[in-house]
Kinemage of the C-alpha trace (Angstrom):
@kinemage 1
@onewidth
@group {chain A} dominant
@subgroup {mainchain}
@vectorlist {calphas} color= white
{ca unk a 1} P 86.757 7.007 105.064
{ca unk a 2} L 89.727 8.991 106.971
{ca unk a 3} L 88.473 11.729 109.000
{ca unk a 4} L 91.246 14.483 109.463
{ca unk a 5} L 90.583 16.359 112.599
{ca unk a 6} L 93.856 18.020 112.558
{ca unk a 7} L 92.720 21.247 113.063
{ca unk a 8} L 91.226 21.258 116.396
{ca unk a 9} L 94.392 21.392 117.673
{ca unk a 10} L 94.288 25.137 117.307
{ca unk a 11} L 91.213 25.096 119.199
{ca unk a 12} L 92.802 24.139 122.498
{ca unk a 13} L 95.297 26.451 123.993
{ca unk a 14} L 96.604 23.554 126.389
{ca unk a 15} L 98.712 22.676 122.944
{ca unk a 16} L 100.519 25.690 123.022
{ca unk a 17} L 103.090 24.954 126.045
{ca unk a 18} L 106.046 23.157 125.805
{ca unk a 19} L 106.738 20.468 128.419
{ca unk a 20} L 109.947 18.117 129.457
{ca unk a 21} L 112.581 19.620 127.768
{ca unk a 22} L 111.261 21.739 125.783
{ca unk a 23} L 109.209 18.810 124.241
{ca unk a 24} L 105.545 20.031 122.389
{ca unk a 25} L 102.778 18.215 124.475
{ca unk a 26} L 101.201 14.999 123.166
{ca unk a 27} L 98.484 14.307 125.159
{ca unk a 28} L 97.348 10.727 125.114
{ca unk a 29} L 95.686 11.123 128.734
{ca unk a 30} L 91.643 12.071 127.486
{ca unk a 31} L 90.990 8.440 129.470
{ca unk a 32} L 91.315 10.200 132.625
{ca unk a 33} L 90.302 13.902 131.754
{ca unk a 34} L 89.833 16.029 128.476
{ca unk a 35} L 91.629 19.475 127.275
{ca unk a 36} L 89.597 22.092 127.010
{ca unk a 37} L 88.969 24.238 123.974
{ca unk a 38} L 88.685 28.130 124.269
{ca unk a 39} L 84.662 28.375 123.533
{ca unk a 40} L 84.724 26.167 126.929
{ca unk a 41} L 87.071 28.209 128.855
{ca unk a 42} L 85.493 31.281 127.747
{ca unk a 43} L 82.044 30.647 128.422
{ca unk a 44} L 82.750 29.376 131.936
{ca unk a 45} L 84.968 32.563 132.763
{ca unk a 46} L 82.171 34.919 130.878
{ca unk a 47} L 79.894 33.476 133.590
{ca unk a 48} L 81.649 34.990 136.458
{ca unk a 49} L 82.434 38.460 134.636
{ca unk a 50} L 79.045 38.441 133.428
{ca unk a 51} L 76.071 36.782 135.088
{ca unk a 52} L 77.522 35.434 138.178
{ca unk a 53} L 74.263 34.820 140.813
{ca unk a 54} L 72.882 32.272 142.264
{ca unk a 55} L 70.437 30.315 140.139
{ca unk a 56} L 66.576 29.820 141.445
{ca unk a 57} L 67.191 31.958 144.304
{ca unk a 58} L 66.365 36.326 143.740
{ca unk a 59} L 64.290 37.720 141.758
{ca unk a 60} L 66.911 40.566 139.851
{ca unk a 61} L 68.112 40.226 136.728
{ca unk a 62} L 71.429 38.438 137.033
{ca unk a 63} L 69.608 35.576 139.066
{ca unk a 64} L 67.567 35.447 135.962
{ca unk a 65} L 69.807 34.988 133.376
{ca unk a 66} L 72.055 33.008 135.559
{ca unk a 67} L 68.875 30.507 136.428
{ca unk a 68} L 68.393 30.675 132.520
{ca unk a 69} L 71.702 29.739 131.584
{ca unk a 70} L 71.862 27.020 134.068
{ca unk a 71} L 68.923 25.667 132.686
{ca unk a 72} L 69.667 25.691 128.938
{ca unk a 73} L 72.326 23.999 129.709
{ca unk a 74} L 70.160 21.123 131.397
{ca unk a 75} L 67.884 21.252 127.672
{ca unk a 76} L 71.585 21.126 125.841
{ca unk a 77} L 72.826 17.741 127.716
{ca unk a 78} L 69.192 16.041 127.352
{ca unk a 79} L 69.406 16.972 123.460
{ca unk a 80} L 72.787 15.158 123.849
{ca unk a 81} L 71.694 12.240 124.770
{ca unk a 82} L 68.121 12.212 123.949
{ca unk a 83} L 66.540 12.615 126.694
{ca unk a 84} L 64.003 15.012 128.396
{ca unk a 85} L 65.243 17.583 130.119
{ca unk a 86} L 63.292 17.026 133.462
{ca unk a 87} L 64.739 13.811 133.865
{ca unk a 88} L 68.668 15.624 133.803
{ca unk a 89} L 69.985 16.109 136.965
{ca unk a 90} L 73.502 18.039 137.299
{ca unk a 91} L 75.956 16.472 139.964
{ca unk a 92} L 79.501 17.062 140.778
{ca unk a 93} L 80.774 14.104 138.983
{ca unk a 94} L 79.992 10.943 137.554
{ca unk a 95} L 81.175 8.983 140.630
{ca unk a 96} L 78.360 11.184 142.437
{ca unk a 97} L 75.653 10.333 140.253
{ca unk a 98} L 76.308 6.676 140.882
{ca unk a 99} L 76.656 7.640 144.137
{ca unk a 100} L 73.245 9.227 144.371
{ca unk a 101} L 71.111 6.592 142.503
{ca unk a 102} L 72.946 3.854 145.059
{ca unk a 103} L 71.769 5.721 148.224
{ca unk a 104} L 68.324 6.386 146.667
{ca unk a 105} L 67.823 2.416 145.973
{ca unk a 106} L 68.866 2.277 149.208
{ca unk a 107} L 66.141 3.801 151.037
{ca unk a 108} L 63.639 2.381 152.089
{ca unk a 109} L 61.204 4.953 151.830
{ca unk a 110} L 61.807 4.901 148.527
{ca unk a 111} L 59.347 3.503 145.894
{ca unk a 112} L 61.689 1.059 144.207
{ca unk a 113} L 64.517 0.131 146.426
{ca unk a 114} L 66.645 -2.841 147.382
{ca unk a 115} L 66.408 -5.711 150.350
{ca unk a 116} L 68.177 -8.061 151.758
{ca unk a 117} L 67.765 -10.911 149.487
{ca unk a 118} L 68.000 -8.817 146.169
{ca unk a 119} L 70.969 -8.969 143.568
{ca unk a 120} L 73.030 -6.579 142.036
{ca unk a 121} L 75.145 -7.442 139.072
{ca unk a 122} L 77.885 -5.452 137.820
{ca unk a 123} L 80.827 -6.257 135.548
{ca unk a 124} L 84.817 -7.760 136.256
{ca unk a 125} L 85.702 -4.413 134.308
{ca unk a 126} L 84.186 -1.562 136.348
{ca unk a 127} L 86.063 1.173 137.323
{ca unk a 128} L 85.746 1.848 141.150
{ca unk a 129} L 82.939 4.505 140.518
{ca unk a 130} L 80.387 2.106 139.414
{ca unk a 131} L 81.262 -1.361 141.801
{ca unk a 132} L 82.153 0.775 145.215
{ca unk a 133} L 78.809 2.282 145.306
{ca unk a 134} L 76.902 -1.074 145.053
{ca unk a 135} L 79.065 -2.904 147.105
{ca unk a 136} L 78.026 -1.049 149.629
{ca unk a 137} L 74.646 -0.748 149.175
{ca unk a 138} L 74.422 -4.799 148.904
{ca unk a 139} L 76.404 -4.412 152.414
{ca unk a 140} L 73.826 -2.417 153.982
{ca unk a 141} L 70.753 -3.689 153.157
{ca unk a 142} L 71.672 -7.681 152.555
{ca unk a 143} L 71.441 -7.600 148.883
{ca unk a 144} L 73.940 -9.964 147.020
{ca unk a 145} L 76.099 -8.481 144.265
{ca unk a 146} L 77.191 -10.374 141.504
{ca unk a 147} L 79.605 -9.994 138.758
{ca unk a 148} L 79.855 -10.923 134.499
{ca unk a 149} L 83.331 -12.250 134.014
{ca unk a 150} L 85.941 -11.023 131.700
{ca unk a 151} L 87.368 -13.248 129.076
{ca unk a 152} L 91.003 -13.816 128.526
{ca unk a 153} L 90.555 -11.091 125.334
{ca unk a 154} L 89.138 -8.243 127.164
{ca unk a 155} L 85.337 -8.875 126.555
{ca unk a 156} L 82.342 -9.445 129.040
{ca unk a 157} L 81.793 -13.108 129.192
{ca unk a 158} L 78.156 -13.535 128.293
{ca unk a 159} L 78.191 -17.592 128.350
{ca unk a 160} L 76.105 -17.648 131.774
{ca unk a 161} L 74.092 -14.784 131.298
{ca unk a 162} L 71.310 -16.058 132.365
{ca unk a 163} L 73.062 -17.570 135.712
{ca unk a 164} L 74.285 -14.460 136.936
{ca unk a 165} L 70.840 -12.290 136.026
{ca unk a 166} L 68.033 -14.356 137.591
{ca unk a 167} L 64.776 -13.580 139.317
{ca unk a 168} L 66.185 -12.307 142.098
{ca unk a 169} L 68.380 -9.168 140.084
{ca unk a 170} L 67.270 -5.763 140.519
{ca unk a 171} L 70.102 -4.042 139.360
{ca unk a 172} L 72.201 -4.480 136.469
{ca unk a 173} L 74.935 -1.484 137.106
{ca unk a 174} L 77.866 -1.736 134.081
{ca unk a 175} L 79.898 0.224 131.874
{ca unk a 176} L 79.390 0.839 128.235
{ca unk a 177} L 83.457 0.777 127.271
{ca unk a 178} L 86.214 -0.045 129.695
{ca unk a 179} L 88.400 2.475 130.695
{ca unk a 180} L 91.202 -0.089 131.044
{ca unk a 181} L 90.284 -2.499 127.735
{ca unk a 182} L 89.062 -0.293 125.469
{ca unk a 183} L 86.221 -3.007 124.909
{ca unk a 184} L 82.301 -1.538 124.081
{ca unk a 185} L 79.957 -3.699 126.291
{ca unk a 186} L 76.927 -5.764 124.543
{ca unk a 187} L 74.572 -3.386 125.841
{ca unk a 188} L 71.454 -4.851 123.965
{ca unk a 189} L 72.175 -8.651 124.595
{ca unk a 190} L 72.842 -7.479 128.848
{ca unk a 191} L 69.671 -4.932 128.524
{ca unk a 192} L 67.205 -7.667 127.062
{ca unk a 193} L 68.407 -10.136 129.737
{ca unk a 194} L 67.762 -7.475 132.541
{ca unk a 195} L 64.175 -6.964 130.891
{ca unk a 196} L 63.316 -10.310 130.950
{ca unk a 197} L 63.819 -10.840 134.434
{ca unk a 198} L 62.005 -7.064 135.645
{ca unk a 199} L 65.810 -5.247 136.655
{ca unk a 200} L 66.772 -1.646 136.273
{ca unk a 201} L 70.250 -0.689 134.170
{ca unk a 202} L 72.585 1.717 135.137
{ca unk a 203} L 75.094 2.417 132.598
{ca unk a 204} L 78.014 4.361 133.437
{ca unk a 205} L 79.054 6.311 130.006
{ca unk a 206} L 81.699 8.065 131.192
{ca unk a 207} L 84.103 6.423 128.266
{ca unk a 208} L 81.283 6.672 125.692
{ca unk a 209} L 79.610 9.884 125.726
{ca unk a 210} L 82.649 11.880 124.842
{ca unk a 211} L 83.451 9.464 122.413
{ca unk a 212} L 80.469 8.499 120.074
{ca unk a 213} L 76.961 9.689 119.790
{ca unk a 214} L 74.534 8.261 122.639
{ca unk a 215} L 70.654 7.549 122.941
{ca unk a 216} L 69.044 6.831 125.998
{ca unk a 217} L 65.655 5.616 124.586
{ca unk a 218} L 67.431 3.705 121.883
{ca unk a 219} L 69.593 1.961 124.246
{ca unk a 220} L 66.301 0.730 126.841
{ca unk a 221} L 68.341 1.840 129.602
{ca unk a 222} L 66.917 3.359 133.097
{ca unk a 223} L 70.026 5.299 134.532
{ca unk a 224} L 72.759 7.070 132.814
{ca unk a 225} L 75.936 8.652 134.382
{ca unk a 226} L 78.448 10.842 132.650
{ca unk a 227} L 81.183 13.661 133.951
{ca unk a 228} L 81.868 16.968 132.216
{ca unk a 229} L 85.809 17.122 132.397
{ca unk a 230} L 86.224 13.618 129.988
{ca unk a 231} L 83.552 15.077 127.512
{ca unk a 232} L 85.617 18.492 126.817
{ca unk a 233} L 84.009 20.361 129.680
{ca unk a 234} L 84.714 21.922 133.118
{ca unk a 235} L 85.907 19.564 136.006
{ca unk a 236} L 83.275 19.534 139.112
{ca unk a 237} L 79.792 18.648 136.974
{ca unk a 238} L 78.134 15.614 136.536
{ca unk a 239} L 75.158 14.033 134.752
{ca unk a 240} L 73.214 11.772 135.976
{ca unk a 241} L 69.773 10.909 133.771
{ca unk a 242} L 67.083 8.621 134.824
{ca unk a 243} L 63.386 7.765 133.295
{ca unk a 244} L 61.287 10.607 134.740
{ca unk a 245} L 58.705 7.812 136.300
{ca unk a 246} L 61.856 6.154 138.291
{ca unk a 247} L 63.259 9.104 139.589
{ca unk a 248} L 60.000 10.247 140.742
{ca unk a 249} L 60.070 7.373 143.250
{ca unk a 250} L 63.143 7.769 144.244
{ca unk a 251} L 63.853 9.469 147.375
{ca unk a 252} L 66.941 11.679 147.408
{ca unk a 253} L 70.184 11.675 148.922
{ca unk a 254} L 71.082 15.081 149.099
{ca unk a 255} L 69.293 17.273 151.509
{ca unk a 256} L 69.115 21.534 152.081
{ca unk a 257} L 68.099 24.007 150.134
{ca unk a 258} L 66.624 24.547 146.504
{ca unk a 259} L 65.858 20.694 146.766
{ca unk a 260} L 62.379 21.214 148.710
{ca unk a 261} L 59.109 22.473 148.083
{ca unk a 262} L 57.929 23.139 152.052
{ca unk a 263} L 60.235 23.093 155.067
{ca unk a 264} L 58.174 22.990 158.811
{ca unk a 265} L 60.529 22.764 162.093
{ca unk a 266} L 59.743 18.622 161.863
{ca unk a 267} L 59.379 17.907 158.146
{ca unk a 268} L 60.115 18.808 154.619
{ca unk a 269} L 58.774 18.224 151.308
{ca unk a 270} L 60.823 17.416 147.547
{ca unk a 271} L 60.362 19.616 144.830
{ca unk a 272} L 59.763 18.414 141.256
{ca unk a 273} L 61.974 16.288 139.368
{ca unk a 274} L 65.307 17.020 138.422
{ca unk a 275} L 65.857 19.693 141.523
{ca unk a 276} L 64.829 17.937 144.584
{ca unk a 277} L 67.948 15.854 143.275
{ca unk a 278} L 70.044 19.208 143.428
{ca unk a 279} L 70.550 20.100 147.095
{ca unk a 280} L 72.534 24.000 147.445
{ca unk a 281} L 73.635 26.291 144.949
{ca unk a 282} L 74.703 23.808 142.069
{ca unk a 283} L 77.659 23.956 139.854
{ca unk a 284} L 76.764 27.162 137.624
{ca unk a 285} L 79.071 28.073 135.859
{ca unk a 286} L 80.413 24.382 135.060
{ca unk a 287} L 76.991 24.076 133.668
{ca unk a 288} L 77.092 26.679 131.228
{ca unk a 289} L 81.034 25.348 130.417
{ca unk a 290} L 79.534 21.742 130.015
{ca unk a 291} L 76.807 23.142 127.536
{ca unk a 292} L 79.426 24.634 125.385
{ca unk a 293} L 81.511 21.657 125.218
{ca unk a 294} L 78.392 20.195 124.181
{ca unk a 295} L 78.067 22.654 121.261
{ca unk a 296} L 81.828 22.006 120.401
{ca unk a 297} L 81.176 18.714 119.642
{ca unk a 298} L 78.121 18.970 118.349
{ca unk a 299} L 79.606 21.105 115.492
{ca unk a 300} L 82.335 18.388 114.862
{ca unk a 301} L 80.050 16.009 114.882
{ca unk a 302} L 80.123 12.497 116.975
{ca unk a 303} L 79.714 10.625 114.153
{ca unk a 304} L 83.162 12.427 112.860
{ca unk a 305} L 84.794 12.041 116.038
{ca unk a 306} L 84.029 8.329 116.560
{ca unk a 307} L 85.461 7.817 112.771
{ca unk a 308} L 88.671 9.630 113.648
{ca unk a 309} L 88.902 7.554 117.148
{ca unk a 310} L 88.733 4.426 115.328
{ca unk a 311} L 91.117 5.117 112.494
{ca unk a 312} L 93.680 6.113 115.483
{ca unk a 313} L 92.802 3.063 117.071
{ca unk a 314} L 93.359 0.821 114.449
{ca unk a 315} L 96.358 2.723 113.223
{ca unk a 316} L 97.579 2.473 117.203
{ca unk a 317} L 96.874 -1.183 117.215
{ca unk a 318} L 98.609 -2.347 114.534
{ca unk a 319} L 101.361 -0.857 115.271
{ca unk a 320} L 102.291 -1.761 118.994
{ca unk a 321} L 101.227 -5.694 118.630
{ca unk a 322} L 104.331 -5.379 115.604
{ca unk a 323} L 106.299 -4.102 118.748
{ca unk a 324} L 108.505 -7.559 120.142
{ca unk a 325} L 107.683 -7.363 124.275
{ca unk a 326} L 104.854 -5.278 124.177
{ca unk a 327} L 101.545 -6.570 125.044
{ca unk a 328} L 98.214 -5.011 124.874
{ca unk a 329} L 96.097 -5.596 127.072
{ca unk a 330} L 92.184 -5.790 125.435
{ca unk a 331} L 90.409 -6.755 122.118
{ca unk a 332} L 93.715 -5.989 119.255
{ca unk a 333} L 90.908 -5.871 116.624
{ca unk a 334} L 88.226 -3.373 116.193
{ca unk a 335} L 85.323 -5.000 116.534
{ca unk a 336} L 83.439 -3.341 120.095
{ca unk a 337} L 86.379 -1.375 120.944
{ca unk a 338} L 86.995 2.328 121.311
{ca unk a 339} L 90.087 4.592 121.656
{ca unk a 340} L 91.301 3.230 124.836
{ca unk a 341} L 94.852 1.162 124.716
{ca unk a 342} L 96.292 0.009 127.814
{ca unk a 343} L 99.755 -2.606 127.203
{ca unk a 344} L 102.688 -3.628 128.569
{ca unk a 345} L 106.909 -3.574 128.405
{ca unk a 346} L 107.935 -6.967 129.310
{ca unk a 347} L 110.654 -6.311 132.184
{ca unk a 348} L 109.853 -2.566 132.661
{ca unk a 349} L 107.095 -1.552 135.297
{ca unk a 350} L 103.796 0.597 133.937
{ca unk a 351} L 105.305 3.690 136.161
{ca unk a 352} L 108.813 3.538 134.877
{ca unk a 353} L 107.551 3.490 130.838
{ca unk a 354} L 105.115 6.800 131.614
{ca unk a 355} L 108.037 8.224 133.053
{ca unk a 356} L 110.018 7.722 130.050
{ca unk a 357} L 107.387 8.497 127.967
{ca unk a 358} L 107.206 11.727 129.459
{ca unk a 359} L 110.892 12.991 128.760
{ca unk a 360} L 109.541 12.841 125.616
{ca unk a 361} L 106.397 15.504 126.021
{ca unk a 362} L 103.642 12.522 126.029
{ca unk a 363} L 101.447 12.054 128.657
{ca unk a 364} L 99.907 8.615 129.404
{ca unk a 365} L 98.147 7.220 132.508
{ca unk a 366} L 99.859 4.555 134.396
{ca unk a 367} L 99.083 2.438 137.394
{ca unk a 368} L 95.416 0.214 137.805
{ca unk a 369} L 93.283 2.806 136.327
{ca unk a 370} L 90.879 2.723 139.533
{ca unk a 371} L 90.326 -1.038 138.041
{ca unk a 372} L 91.882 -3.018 140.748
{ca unk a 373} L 89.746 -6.081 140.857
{ca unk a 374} L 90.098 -6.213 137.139
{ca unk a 375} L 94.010 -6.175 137.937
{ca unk a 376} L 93.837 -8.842 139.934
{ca unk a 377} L 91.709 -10.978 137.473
{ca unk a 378} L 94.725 -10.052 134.676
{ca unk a 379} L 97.273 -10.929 137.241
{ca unk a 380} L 98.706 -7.251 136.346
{ca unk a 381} L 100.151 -4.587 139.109
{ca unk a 382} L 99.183 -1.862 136.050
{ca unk a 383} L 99.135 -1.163 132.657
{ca unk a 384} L 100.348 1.777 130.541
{ca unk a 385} L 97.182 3.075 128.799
{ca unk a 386} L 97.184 5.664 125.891
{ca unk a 387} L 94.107 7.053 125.215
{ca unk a 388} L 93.206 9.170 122.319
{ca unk a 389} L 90.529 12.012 121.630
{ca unk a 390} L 89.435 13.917 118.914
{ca unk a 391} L 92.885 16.889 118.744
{ca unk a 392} L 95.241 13.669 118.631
{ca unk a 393} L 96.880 12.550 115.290
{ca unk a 394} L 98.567 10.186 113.435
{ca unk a 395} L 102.000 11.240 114.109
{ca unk a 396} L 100.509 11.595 118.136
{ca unk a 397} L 100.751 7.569 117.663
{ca unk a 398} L 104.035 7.792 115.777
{ca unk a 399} L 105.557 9.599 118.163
{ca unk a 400} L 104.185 6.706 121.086
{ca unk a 401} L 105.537 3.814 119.137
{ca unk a 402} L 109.305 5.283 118.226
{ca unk a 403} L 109.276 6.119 122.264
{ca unk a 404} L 107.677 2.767 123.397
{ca unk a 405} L 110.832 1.790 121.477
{ca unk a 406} L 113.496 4.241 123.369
{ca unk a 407} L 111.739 2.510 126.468
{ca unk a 408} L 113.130 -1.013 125.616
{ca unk a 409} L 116.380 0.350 124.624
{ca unk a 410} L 116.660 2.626 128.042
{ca unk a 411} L 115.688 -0.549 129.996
{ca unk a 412} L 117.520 -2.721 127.900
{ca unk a 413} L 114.673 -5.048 127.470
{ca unk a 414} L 113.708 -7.516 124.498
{ca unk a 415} L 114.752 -6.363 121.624
């Protein structure tokens, strides 16, 4: 059944400017960041008037409420994904949660870390944020890192499974739905081959936990990384989550204050699990912004949003492959795919059709999408990618296609 989300709109005072030429906005960008509704803006800016102080650190009454704030929202993101909140740890981003659990594998006085000799496998499709960080870990400690192909339709080639996790894998670092393809990874089949060979799996949800509802124990991973600003949030907070057992042998990355327990002139000593993961005064008031994104959708619903993504998806789908000289780029069904579209103008470059896109008030992202060894594979300089939330609409898509179509006619291009 339809899900009609057509009133959120209201809900986001972004929608409310006009833009090239007096166009209204259509924002098809939510790959790359999310608008942010009032409730989110307000409770981050009611921070500062209100409660602003740093958290864990006096012993008056704002650093109270602020340290209690801050902390809800830690028990609000574990609800969200099912987790405990002890084993939530608040970063500045996504990219530094990868970050983070990378150096901490890395160490070797670490519990569980990674030698020369080890493997790390990651995906064709990962965005820079979750390859970068374990190429260079394999680079400084000798470990080899290996890759899962990408078929010629946008999916995780899973025919030598077993050939690229082997004995020797540790890590299995990938993403749950490309931010480039659209496609949802096989997270069970790539979890159950990681089990049966002993390695840890990181999944990076930054395309999924905005998008549909998520379950850490359900989905047997060991690491989960997420941002704030793609999930209707504040930009500068992170999530990472981790098993409460791992992360307590883990050594952290991150070192000064609120993150120790003892400091001598020669030595220091963690505290407890999440915080000695949480080095300085953290992100606050992003915190408290996150949590009532959190409560925004919650009140949706991510079962409703994920129905109203794939309805715009399909409805997207169908009609730019009816578009002559327009290529998508992904799955062009809906089986494993989410709201992510990227294509292609035969003739016109990615750049030139977001600029032309934009006389018209709709904002896509253009370029490699930090993908660039999944650019290469494609034989691709970039893709156009449209990529839709839960305040876009049917006529949001309407208004792409007619304008994909002024595109070929500006460029004069196949008709």
């Amino acid at each position: 059944m339809s899900i009609d989300l057509s009133s959120c709109k209201k809900d986001f005072p972004i929608f409310e400017r006009k833009v090239r030429g007096g166009n209204s906005l259509i924002y098809l960008d939510s790959g790359a960041t999310s608008q942010k509704p009032n409730s989110v803006i307000e409770a981050e800016s009611n921070f500062y008037r209100t409660v602003n102080a740093a958290v864990h650190r006096g012993a008056h009454l704002l650093a109270e409420e602020a340290s209690e704030a801050y902390e809800s929202a830690r028990e609000k993101v574990a609800a969200f994904i099912g987790a405990r909140s002890n084993e939530v740890i608040f970063s500045k981003s996504a990219t530094e949660s990868l970050n983070i659990i990378a150096y901490s594998f890395g160490n070797p006085d670490s519990r569980i870390n990674i030698k020369a000799g080890d493997q790390i496998v990651v995906t064709e499709m990962e965005h820079h944020a979750n390859l970068i960080p374990w190429q260079q870990l394999a680079k400084r400690t000798g470990a080899e890192l290996r890759w899962l192909s990408v078929t010629a339709d946008g999916r995780i080639d899973l025919t030598n499974l077993d050939q690229v996790i082997t004995k020797k894998t540790k890590i299995v670092a990938i993403t749950h739905q490309s931010n480039v393809l659209g496609s949802i990874l096989p997270v069970e089949t790539i979890v159950k081959a990681s089990r049966a060979v002993g390695a840890l799996v990181v999944l990076d949800a930054c395309q999924s936990a905005p998008h549909f509802a998520l379950d850490v124990k359900k989905l047997d991973i060991d690491f989960l990384a997420f941002s704030g600003h793609k999930t209707l949030g504040p930009t500068g907070i992170g999530v990472l989550w981790g098993k409460f057992d791992l992360l307590e042998k883990l050594e952290p990355s991150l070192f000064g204050g609120s993150m120790v327990d003892s400091v001598t002139m020669e030595s220091a000593t963690w505290a407890a699990t999440p915080r000695k993961f949480e080095a300085g005064v953290p992100n606050m008031a992003q915190a408290v912004g996150l949590s009532a994104a959190i409560d925004y959708l919650n009140h949706i619903g991510m079962h409703n949003i994920a129905q109203h993504e794939q309805d715009l998806t399909s409805y997207l789908l169908k009609g730019i492959v009816g578009i002559s000289g327009v290529k998508v780029i992904g799955p062009v069904d809906m089986k494993d795919r989410g709201g992510v579209v990227s294509f292609t103008v035969e003739g016109v470059h990615p750049h030139d059709v977001g600029q032309v896109l934009d006389q018209y008030g709709i904002a896509v992202r253009t370029g490699h999408h930090c993908a660039w060894p999944l650019m290469r594979k494609l034989n691709l300089v970039g893709t156009t990618r449209a990529s839709l939330y839960l305040y876009n609409s049917k006529s949001d898509v309407d208004s792409l296609l007619e304008s994909i179509e002024k595109v070929k006619s500006y460029f004069k291009v196949s008709k």
